[in-house]
C-alpha positions in Angstrom: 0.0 0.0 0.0 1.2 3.5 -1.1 -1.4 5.8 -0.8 0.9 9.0 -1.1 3.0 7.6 -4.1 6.5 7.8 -2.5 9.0 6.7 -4.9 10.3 2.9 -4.5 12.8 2.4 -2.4 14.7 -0.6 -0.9 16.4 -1.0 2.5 17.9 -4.3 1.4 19.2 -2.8 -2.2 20.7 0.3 -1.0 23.0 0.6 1.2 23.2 4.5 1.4 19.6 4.3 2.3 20.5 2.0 5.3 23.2 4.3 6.7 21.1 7.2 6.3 18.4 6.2 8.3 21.2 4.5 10.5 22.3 8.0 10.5 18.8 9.6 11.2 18.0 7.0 13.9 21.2 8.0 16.2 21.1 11.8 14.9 17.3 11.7 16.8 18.3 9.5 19.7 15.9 7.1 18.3 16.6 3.0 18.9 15.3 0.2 16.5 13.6 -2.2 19.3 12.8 -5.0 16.9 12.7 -6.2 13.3 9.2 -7.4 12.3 8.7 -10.2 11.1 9.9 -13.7 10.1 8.2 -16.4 9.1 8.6 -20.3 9.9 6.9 -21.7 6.8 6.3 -25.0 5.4 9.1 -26.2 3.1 11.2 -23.0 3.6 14.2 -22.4 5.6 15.0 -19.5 8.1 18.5 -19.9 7.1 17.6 -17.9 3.6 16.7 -14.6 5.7 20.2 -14.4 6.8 20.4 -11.1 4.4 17.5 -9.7 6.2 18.7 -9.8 10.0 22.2 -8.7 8.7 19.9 -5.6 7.7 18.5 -5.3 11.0 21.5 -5.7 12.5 22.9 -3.2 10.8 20.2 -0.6 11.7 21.3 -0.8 15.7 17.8 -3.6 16.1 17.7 -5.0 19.4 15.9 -8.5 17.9 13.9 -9.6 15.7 10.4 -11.6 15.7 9.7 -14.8 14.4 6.1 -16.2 13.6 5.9 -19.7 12.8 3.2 -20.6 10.0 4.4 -24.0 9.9 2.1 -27.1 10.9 4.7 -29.7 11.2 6.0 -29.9 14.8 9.3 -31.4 14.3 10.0 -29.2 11.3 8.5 -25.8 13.2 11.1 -26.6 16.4 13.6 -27.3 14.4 12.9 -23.7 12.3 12.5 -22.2 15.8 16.1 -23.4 16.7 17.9 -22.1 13.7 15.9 -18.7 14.0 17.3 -18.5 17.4 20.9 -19.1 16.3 20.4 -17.4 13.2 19.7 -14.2 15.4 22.3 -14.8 17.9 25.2 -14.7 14.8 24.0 -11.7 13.9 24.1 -10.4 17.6 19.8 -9.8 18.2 18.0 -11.5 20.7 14.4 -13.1 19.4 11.3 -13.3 19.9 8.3 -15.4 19.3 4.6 -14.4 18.8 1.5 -16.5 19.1 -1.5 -15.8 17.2 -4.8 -17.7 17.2 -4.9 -20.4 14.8 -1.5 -20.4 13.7 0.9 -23.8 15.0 2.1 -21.7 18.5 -1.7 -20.1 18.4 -1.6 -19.8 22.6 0.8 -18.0 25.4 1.1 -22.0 26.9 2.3 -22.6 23.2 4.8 -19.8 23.1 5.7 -20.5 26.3 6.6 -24.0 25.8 8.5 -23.2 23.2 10.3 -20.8 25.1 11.1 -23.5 27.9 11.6 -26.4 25.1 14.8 -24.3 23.5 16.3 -23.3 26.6 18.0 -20.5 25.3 17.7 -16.9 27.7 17.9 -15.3 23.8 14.1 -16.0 23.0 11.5 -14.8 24.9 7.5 -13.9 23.6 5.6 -10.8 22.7 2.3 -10.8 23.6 -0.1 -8.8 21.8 -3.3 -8.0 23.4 -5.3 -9.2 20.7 -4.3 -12.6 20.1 -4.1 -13.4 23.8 -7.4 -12.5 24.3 -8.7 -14.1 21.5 -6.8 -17.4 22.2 -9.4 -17.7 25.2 -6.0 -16.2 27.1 -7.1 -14.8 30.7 -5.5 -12.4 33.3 -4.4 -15.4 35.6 -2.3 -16.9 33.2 -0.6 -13.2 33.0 0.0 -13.7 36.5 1.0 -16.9 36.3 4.1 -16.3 33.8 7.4 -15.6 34.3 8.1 -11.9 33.7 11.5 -12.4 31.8 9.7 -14.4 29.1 8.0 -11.5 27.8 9.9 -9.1 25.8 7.3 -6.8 24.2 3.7 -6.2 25.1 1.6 -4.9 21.9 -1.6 -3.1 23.8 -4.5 -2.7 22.2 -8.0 -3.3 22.5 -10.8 -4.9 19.8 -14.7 -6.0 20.6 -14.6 -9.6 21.4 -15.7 -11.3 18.8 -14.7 -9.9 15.5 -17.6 -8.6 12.8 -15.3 -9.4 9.7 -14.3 -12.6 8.5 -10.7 -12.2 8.2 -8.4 -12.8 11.4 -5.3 -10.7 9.7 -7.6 -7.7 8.0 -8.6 -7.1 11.4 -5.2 -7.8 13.0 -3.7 -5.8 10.2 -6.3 -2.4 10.1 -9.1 -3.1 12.4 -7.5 -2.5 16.0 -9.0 0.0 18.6 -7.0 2.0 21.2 -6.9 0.4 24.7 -10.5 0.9 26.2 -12.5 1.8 22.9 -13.2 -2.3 22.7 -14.4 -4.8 24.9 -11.1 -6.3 26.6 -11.8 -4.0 29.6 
């Protein structure tokens, strides 16, 4: 989407593009937290968006965020693992999300996950939405370890969706905290 027709440009093709906004990021005291987002998908390998954390790394990220769209257990731990390592050779901690529907759809899911790799470099974001709407409840907040969570995405959306599509409304239908129903 362009709606104001700014001319193509390409973070990955040019490099005085990255160490400009390198440039404008330090000049403004301003610090990349994390590069969004990588997906674990069937038949691909993390290991072929080596380019694209070099990028982030490059731009002063702190860590990037992995979703994993992959149904095949052994395959998505396995992906998991290497996005991990992947990260850590590039010097950025990760991160894994859960979304409703998706193979870690729960915070029990992420967190598993979390515990399964034993690694202190990968730790969850939770995002409001999909905790909620992954039948998620307060208690289990509670319940979880505060170091496993590295980012917290707030924002609020009635409780059950009018549209259709779980990622339009993901994407361009989310409410400020309060103007839904999470209350």
């Amino acid at each position: 989407a362009n709606p104001y027709n700014f001319p193509a440009w390409s973070l990955r093709d040019d490099a005085g593009l990255r160490s400009e906004t390198r440039a404008a990021l330090e000049s403004h005291n301003v610090k990349l937290t994390v590069g969004e987002a990588f997906l674990i998908r069937p038949g691909a390998d993390i290991a072929d968006a080596a380019d694209d954390m070099a990028l982030f790394a490059e731009l002063g990220a702190e860590r990037v965020n992995g979703l994993t769209l992959d149904p095949d257990a052994d395959r998505c731990e396995a992906q998991i693992d290497a996005f991990i390592e992947l990260a850590e050779e590039h010097g950025l901690r990760s991160t894994l999300e859960f979304m409703p529907g998706m193979p870690v759809g729960t915070l029990e899911g992420a967190l598993a996950q979390v515990e399964r790799t034993g690694s202190d470099h990968l730790s969850i974001v939770l995002d409001c939405m999909h905790f909620m709407r992954s039948g998620g409840h307060p208690e289990q907040l509670a319940a979880c370890p505060a170091e496993a969570i590295a980012e917290l995405q707030l924002c609020d959306v009635p409780l059950v969706s009018k549209l259709s599509n779980y990622g339009e409304e993901a994407l361009h239908h989310r409410l400020f905290p309060g103007q839904g129903e999470f209350g």
